[in-house]
C-alpha positions as CSV (number, residue, x, y, z in Angstrom):
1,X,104.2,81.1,120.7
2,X,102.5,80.4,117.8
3,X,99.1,77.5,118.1
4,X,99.4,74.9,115.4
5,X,96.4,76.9,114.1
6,X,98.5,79.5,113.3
7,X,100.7,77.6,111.4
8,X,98.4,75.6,109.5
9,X,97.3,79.1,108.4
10,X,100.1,80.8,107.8
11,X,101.4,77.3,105.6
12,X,97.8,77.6,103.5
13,X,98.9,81.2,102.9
14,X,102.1,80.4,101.6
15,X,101.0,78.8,98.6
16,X,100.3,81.4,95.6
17,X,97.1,79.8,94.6
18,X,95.8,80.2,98.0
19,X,93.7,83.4,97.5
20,X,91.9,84.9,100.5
21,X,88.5,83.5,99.2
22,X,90.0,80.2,99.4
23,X,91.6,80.0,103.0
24,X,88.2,81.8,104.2
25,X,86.7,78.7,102.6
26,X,88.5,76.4,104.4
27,X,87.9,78.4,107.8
28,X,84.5,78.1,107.3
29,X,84.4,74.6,106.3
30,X,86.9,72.7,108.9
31,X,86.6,73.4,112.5
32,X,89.7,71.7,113.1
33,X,92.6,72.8,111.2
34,X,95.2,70.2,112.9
35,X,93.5,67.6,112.4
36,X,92.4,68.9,108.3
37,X,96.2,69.5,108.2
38,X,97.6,66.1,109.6
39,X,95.2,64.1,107.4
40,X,94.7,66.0,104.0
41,X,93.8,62.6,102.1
42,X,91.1,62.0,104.4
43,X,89.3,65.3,103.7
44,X,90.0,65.0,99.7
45,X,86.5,65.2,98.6
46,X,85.7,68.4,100.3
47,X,89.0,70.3,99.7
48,X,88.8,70.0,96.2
49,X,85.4,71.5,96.2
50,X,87.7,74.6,97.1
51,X,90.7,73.7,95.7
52,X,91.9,72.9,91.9
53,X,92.9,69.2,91.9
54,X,96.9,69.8,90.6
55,X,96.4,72.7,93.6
56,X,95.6,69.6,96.5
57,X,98.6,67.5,95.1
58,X,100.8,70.8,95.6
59,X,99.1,70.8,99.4
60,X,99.6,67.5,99.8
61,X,103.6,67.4,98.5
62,X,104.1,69.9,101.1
63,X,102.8,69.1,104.1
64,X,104.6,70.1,106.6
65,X,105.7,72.9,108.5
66,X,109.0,73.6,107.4
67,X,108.3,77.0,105.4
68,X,106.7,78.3,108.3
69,X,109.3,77.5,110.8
70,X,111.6,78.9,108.8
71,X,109.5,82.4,108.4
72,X,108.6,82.9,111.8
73,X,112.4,82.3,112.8
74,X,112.7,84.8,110.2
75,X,110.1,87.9,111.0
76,X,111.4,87.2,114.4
77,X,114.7,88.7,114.0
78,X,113.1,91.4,112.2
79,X,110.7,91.7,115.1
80,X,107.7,90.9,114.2
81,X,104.9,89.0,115.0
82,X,101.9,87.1,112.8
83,X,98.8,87.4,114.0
84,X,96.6,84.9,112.6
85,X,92.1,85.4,112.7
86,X,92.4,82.4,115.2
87,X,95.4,84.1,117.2
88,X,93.8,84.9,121.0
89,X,95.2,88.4,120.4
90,X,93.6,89.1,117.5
91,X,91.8,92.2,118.1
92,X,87.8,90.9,118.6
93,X,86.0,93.9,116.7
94,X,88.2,93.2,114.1
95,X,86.5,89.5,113.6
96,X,83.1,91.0,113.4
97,X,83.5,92.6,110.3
98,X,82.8,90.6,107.0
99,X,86.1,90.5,105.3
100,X,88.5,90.0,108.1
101,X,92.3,90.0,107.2
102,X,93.1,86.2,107.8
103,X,96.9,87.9,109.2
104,X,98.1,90.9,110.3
105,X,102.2,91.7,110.6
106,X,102.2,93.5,113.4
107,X,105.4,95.7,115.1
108,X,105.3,96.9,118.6
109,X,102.6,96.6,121.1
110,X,100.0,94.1,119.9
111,X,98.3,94.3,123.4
112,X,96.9,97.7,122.2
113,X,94.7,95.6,119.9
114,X,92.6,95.0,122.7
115,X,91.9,98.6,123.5
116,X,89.1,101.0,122.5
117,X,90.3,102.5,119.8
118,X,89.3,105.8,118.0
119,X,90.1,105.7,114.2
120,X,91.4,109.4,113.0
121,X,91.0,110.3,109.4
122,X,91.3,112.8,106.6
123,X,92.8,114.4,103.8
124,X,96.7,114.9,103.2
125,X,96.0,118.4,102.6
126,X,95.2,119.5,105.4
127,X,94.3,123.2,106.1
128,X,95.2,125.2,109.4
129,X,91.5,124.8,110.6
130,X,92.0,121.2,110.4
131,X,95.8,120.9,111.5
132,X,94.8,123.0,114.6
133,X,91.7,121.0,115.3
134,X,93.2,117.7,114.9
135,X,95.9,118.4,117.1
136,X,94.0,119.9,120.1
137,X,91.0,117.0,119.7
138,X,93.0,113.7,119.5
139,X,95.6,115.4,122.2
140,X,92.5,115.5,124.6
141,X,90.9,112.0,123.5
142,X,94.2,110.2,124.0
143,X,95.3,111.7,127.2
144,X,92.0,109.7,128.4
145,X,93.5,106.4,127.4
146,X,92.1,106.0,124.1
147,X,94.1,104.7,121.4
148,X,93.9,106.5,118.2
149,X,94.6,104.6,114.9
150,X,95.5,105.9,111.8
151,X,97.0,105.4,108.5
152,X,100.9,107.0,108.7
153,X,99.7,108.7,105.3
154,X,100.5,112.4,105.4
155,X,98.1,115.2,106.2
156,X,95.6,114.6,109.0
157,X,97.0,110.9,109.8
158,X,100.0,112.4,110.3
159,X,99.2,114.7,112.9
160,X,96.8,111.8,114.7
161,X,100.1,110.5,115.5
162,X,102.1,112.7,116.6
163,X,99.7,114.6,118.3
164,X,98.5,111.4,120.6
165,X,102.7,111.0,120.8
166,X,103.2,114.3,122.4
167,X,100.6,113.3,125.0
168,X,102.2,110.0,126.2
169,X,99.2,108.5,124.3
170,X,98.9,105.4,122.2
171,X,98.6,105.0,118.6
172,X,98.4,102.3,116.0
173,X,99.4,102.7,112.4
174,X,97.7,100.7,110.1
175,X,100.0,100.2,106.6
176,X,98.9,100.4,103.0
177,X,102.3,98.0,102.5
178,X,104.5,95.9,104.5
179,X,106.1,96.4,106.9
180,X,109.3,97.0,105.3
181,X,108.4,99.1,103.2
182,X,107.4,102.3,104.9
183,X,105.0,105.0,102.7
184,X,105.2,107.5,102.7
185,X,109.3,107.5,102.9
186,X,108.6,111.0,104.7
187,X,107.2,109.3,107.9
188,X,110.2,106.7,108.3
189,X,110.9,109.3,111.4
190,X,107.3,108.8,112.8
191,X,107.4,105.3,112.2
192,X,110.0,104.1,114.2
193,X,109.0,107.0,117.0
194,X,105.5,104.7,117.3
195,X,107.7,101.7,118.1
196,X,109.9,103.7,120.5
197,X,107.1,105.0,122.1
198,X,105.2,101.6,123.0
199,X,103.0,102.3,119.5
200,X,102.1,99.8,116.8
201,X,102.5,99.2,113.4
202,X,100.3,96.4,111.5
203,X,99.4,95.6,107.9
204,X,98.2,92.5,106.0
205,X,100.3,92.6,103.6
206,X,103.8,90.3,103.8
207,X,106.6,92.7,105.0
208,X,108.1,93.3,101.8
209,X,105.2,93.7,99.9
210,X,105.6,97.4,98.6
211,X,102.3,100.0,98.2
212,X,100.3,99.5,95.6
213,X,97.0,101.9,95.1
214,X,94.5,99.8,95.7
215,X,95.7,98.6,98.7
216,X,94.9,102.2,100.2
217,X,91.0,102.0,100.1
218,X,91.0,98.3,101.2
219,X,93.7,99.0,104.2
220,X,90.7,101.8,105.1
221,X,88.4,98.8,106.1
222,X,91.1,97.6,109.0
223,X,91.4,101.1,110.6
224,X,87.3,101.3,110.9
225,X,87.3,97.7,111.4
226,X,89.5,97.5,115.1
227,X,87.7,101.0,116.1
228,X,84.9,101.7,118.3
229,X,84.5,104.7,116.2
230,X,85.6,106.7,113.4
231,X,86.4,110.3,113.3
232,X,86.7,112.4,109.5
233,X,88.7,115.8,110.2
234,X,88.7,117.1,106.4
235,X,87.8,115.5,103.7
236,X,86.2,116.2,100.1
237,X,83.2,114.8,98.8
238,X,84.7,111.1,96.9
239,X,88.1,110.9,99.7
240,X,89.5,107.6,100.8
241,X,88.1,109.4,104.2
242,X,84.7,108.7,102.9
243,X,85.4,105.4,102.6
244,X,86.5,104.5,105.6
245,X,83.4,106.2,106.9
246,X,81.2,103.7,104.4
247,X,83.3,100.8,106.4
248,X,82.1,102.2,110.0
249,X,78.8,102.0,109.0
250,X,78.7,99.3,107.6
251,X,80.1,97.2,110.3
252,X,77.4,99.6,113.2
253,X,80.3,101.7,114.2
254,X,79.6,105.3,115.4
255,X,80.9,107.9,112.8
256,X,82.2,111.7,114.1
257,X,83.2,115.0,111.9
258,X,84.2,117.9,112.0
259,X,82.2,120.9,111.0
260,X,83.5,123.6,109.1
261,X,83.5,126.3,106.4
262,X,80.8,125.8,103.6
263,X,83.1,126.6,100.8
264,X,86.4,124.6,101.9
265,X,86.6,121.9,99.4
266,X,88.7,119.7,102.6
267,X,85.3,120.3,104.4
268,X,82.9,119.5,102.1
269,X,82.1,115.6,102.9
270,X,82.5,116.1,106.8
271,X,79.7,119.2,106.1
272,X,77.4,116.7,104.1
273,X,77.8,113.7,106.3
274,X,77.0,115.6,109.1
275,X,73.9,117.5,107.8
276,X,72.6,113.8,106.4
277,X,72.5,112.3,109.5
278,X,75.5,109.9,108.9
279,X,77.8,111.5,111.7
280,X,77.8,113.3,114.8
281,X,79.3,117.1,114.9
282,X,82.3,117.2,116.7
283,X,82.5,120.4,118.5
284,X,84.7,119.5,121.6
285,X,86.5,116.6,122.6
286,X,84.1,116.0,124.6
287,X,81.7,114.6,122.5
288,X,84.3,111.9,121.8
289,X,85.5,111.4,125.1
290,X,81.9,111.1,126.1
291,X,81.1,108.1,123.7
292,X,83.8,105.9,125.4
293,X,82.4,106.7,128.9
294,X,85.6,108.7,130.1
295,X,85.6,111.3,132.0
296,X,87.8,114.3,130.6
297,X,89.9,115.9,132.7
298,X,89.8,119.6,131.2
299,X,86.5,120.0,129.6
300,X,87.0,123.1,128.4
301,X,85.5,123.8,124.9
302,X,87.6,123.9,121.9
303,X,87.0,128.1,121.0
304,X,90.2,128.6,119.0
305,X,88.7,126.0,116.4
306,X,85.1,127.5,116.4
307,X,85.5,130.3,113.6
308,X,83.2,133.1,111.9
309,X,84.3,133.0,108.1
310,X,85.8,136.1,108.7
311,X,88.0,135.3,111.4
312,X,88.9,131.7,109.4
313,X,90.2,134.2,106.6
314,X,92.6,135.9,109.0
315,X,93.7,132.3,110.4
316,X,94.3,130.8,107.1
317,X,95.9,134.2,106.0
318,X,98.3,134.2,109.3
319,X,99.5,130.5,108.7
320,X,103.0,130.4,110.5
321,X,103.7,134.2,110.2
322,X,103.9,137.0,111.5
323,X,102.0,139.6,110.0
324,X,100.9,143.4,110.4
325,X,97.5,144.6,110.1
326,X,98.7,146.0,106.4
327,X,99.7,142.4,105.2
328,X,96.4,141.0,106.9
329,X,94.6,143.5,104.8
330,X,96.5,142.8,101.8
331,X,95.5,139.3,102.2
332,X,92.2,139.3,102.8
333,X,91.0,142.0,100.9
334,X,88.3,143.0,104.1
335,X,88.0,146.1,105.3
336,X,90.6,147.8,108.0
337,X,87.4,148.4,110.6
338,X,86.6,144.9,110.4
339,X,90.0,143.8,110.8
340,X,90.5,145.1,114.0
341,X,87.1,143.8,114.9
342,X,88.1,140.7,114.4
343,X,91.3,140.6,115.7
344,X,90.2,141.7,119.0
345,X,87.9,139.0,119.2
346,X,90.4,136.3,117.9
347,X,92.8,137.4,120.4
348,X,89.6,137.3,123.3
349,X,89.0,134.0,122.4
350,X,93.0,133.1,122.3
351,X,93.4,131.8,118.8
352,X,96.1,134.8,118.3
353,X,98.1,136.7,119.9
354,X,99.6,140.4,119.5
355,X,103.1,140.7,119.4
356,X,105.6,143.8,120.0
357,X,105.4,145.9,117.0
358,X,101.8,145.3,116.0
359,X,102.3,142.2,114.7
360,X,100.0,139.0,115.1
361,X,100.4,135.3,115.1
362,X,98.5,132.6,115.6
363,X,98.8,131.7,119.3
364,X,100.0,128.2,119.4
């Protein structure tokens, strides 16, 4: 059920002059929106102090709630659901932050908007460092009840959601676009697997609003906006990752990362933030789990993610194959004694295995 709230919002909304600016104007001037909405002419004098005067005869020649009855009638067939700022399930961390989305269009379980959420993000290039850390660290988190949001964008987003998937978990993707219009098209799969899966999908932008760039980077402030806390997998120095790190801080949120290489491009702004003081070093899932006051069930440490350079080289160089200490060599360029070295220690530490023939693959 929609309150007459809603409505009154979603009907100011409607109207193309109506510009964020301007509805947050007459949130923060009227304190009673059915009553503002049932007697505009009484209230003249202060809504054209926001409003144009030609733009309060247009409110005025349509004041009623036909249009919106007629689009929530609408999104309801399609399944979904308008969440307006004064809608009770409108997630509460969400509010605190200082440019709230006035709606969200929302798919699937809304009641996860009340849960602690951990926002998961990162570069679409991901590298097997960070694919293999992502997917053991946000499995482990969201086993322990934490929801993990993301983007749907490929890369690192990607694998926050399927990973928490594969663990029964819940996830919320949070939509550069509307909400029918899925981007990337590659995720259409993964999309409708987070609705099938008890998931959710929100954006503020109407449902057939396609992607537009700049929507990306102001999207960013929603996933650090409804999360307790924000964790960067890989990401360069000036990444969309970065800014949704500026937006946890910003709004007091705690900020995690990953450490890795010095000389991975994908690693260099988790590296800095880290070393500046702007975000804890994830080294286990622990650390994570910790913050939320769980208590995790396996706290083993994460040792197939914690690398020497040289045994990185070896990972990155393995990928999906299956390769002989020839081809290792060949790829690397190291020396055969240290070779051996370290892939005696890599298989100790179970990050590969050996296979018949002398061959060696990353132990999944």
């Amino acid at each position: 059920m929609y309150s007459i709230e809603d409505k009154v919002i979603m009907w100011l909304s409607s109207f193309e002059f109506v510009s964020y600016k301007k509805v947050k104007a007459v949130l923060d001037t009227f304190d009673n929106l059915e009553e503002l909405f049932n007697n505009l002419k009484d209230y003249k004098l202060e809504l054209l102090k926001i409003f144009k005067h030609n733009e309060y005869e247009e409110l005025l020649s349509a004041n009623n709630f036909l249009y919106v009855t007629n689009t929530i009638n609408n999104y309801e067939k399609q399944d979904i659901k308008v969440l307006t700022i004064k809608s009770e399930e409108y997630p509460e961390y969400l509010r605190e932050i200082d440019t709230p989305p006035i709606m969200l269009y929302c798919k699937g379980n809304i009641s996860l908007l009340k849960t602690e959420c951990l926002a998961v993000v990162g570069t679409r290039r991901a590298t097997n460092y960070g694919k293999t850390a992502c997917k053991k660290l946000i499995s482990e988190v969201a086993v322990e009840g934490i929801t993990i949001v993301s983007g749907l964008a490929e890369g690192i987003d990607t694998i926050a959601h399927k990973s928490t998937l594969e663990v029964n978990g819940k996830t919320i993707a949070v939509l550069g676009s509307g909400l029918l219009h899925i981007y990337p098209s590659s995720n259409e799969s993964l999309f409708q697997e987070i609705l099938d899966k008890d998931g959710l999908i929100i954006s503020e932008y109407k449902p057939n609003e396609p992607s537009v760039t700049y929507h990306f980077p102001v999207r960013n402030r929603i996933i650090a906006g409804i999360s307790k806390a924000t964790f960067i997998v890989e990401a360069t120095e000036k990444s969309g990752s970065m800014h949704t790190k500026n937006y946890a801080l910003e709004y007091n949120r705690e900020v995690f990362a990953l450490p890795a290489r010095i000389n991975d491009i994908y690693s260099v702004g988790c590296n800095k933030i880290i070393s500046n003081g702007q975000a804890r070093m994830v080294l286990s899932s622990a650390d994570i789990i910790d913050f939320y006051g769980k208590s995790k069930r396996n706290n083993s440490s994460l040792k197939a993610i914690q690398m020497s350079y040289e045994e990185q080289l070896i990972y990155d160089a393995l990928d999906l194959n299956e390769m002989n200490i020839d081809d290792i060599i060949k790829k690397t360029k190291m020396e055969t004694k240290v070779i051996l070295t370290m892939l005696m220690r890599m298989e100790i530490k179970g990050i590969i295995k050996k296979l018949p023939g002398n061959l060696y693959a990353i132990d999944r």
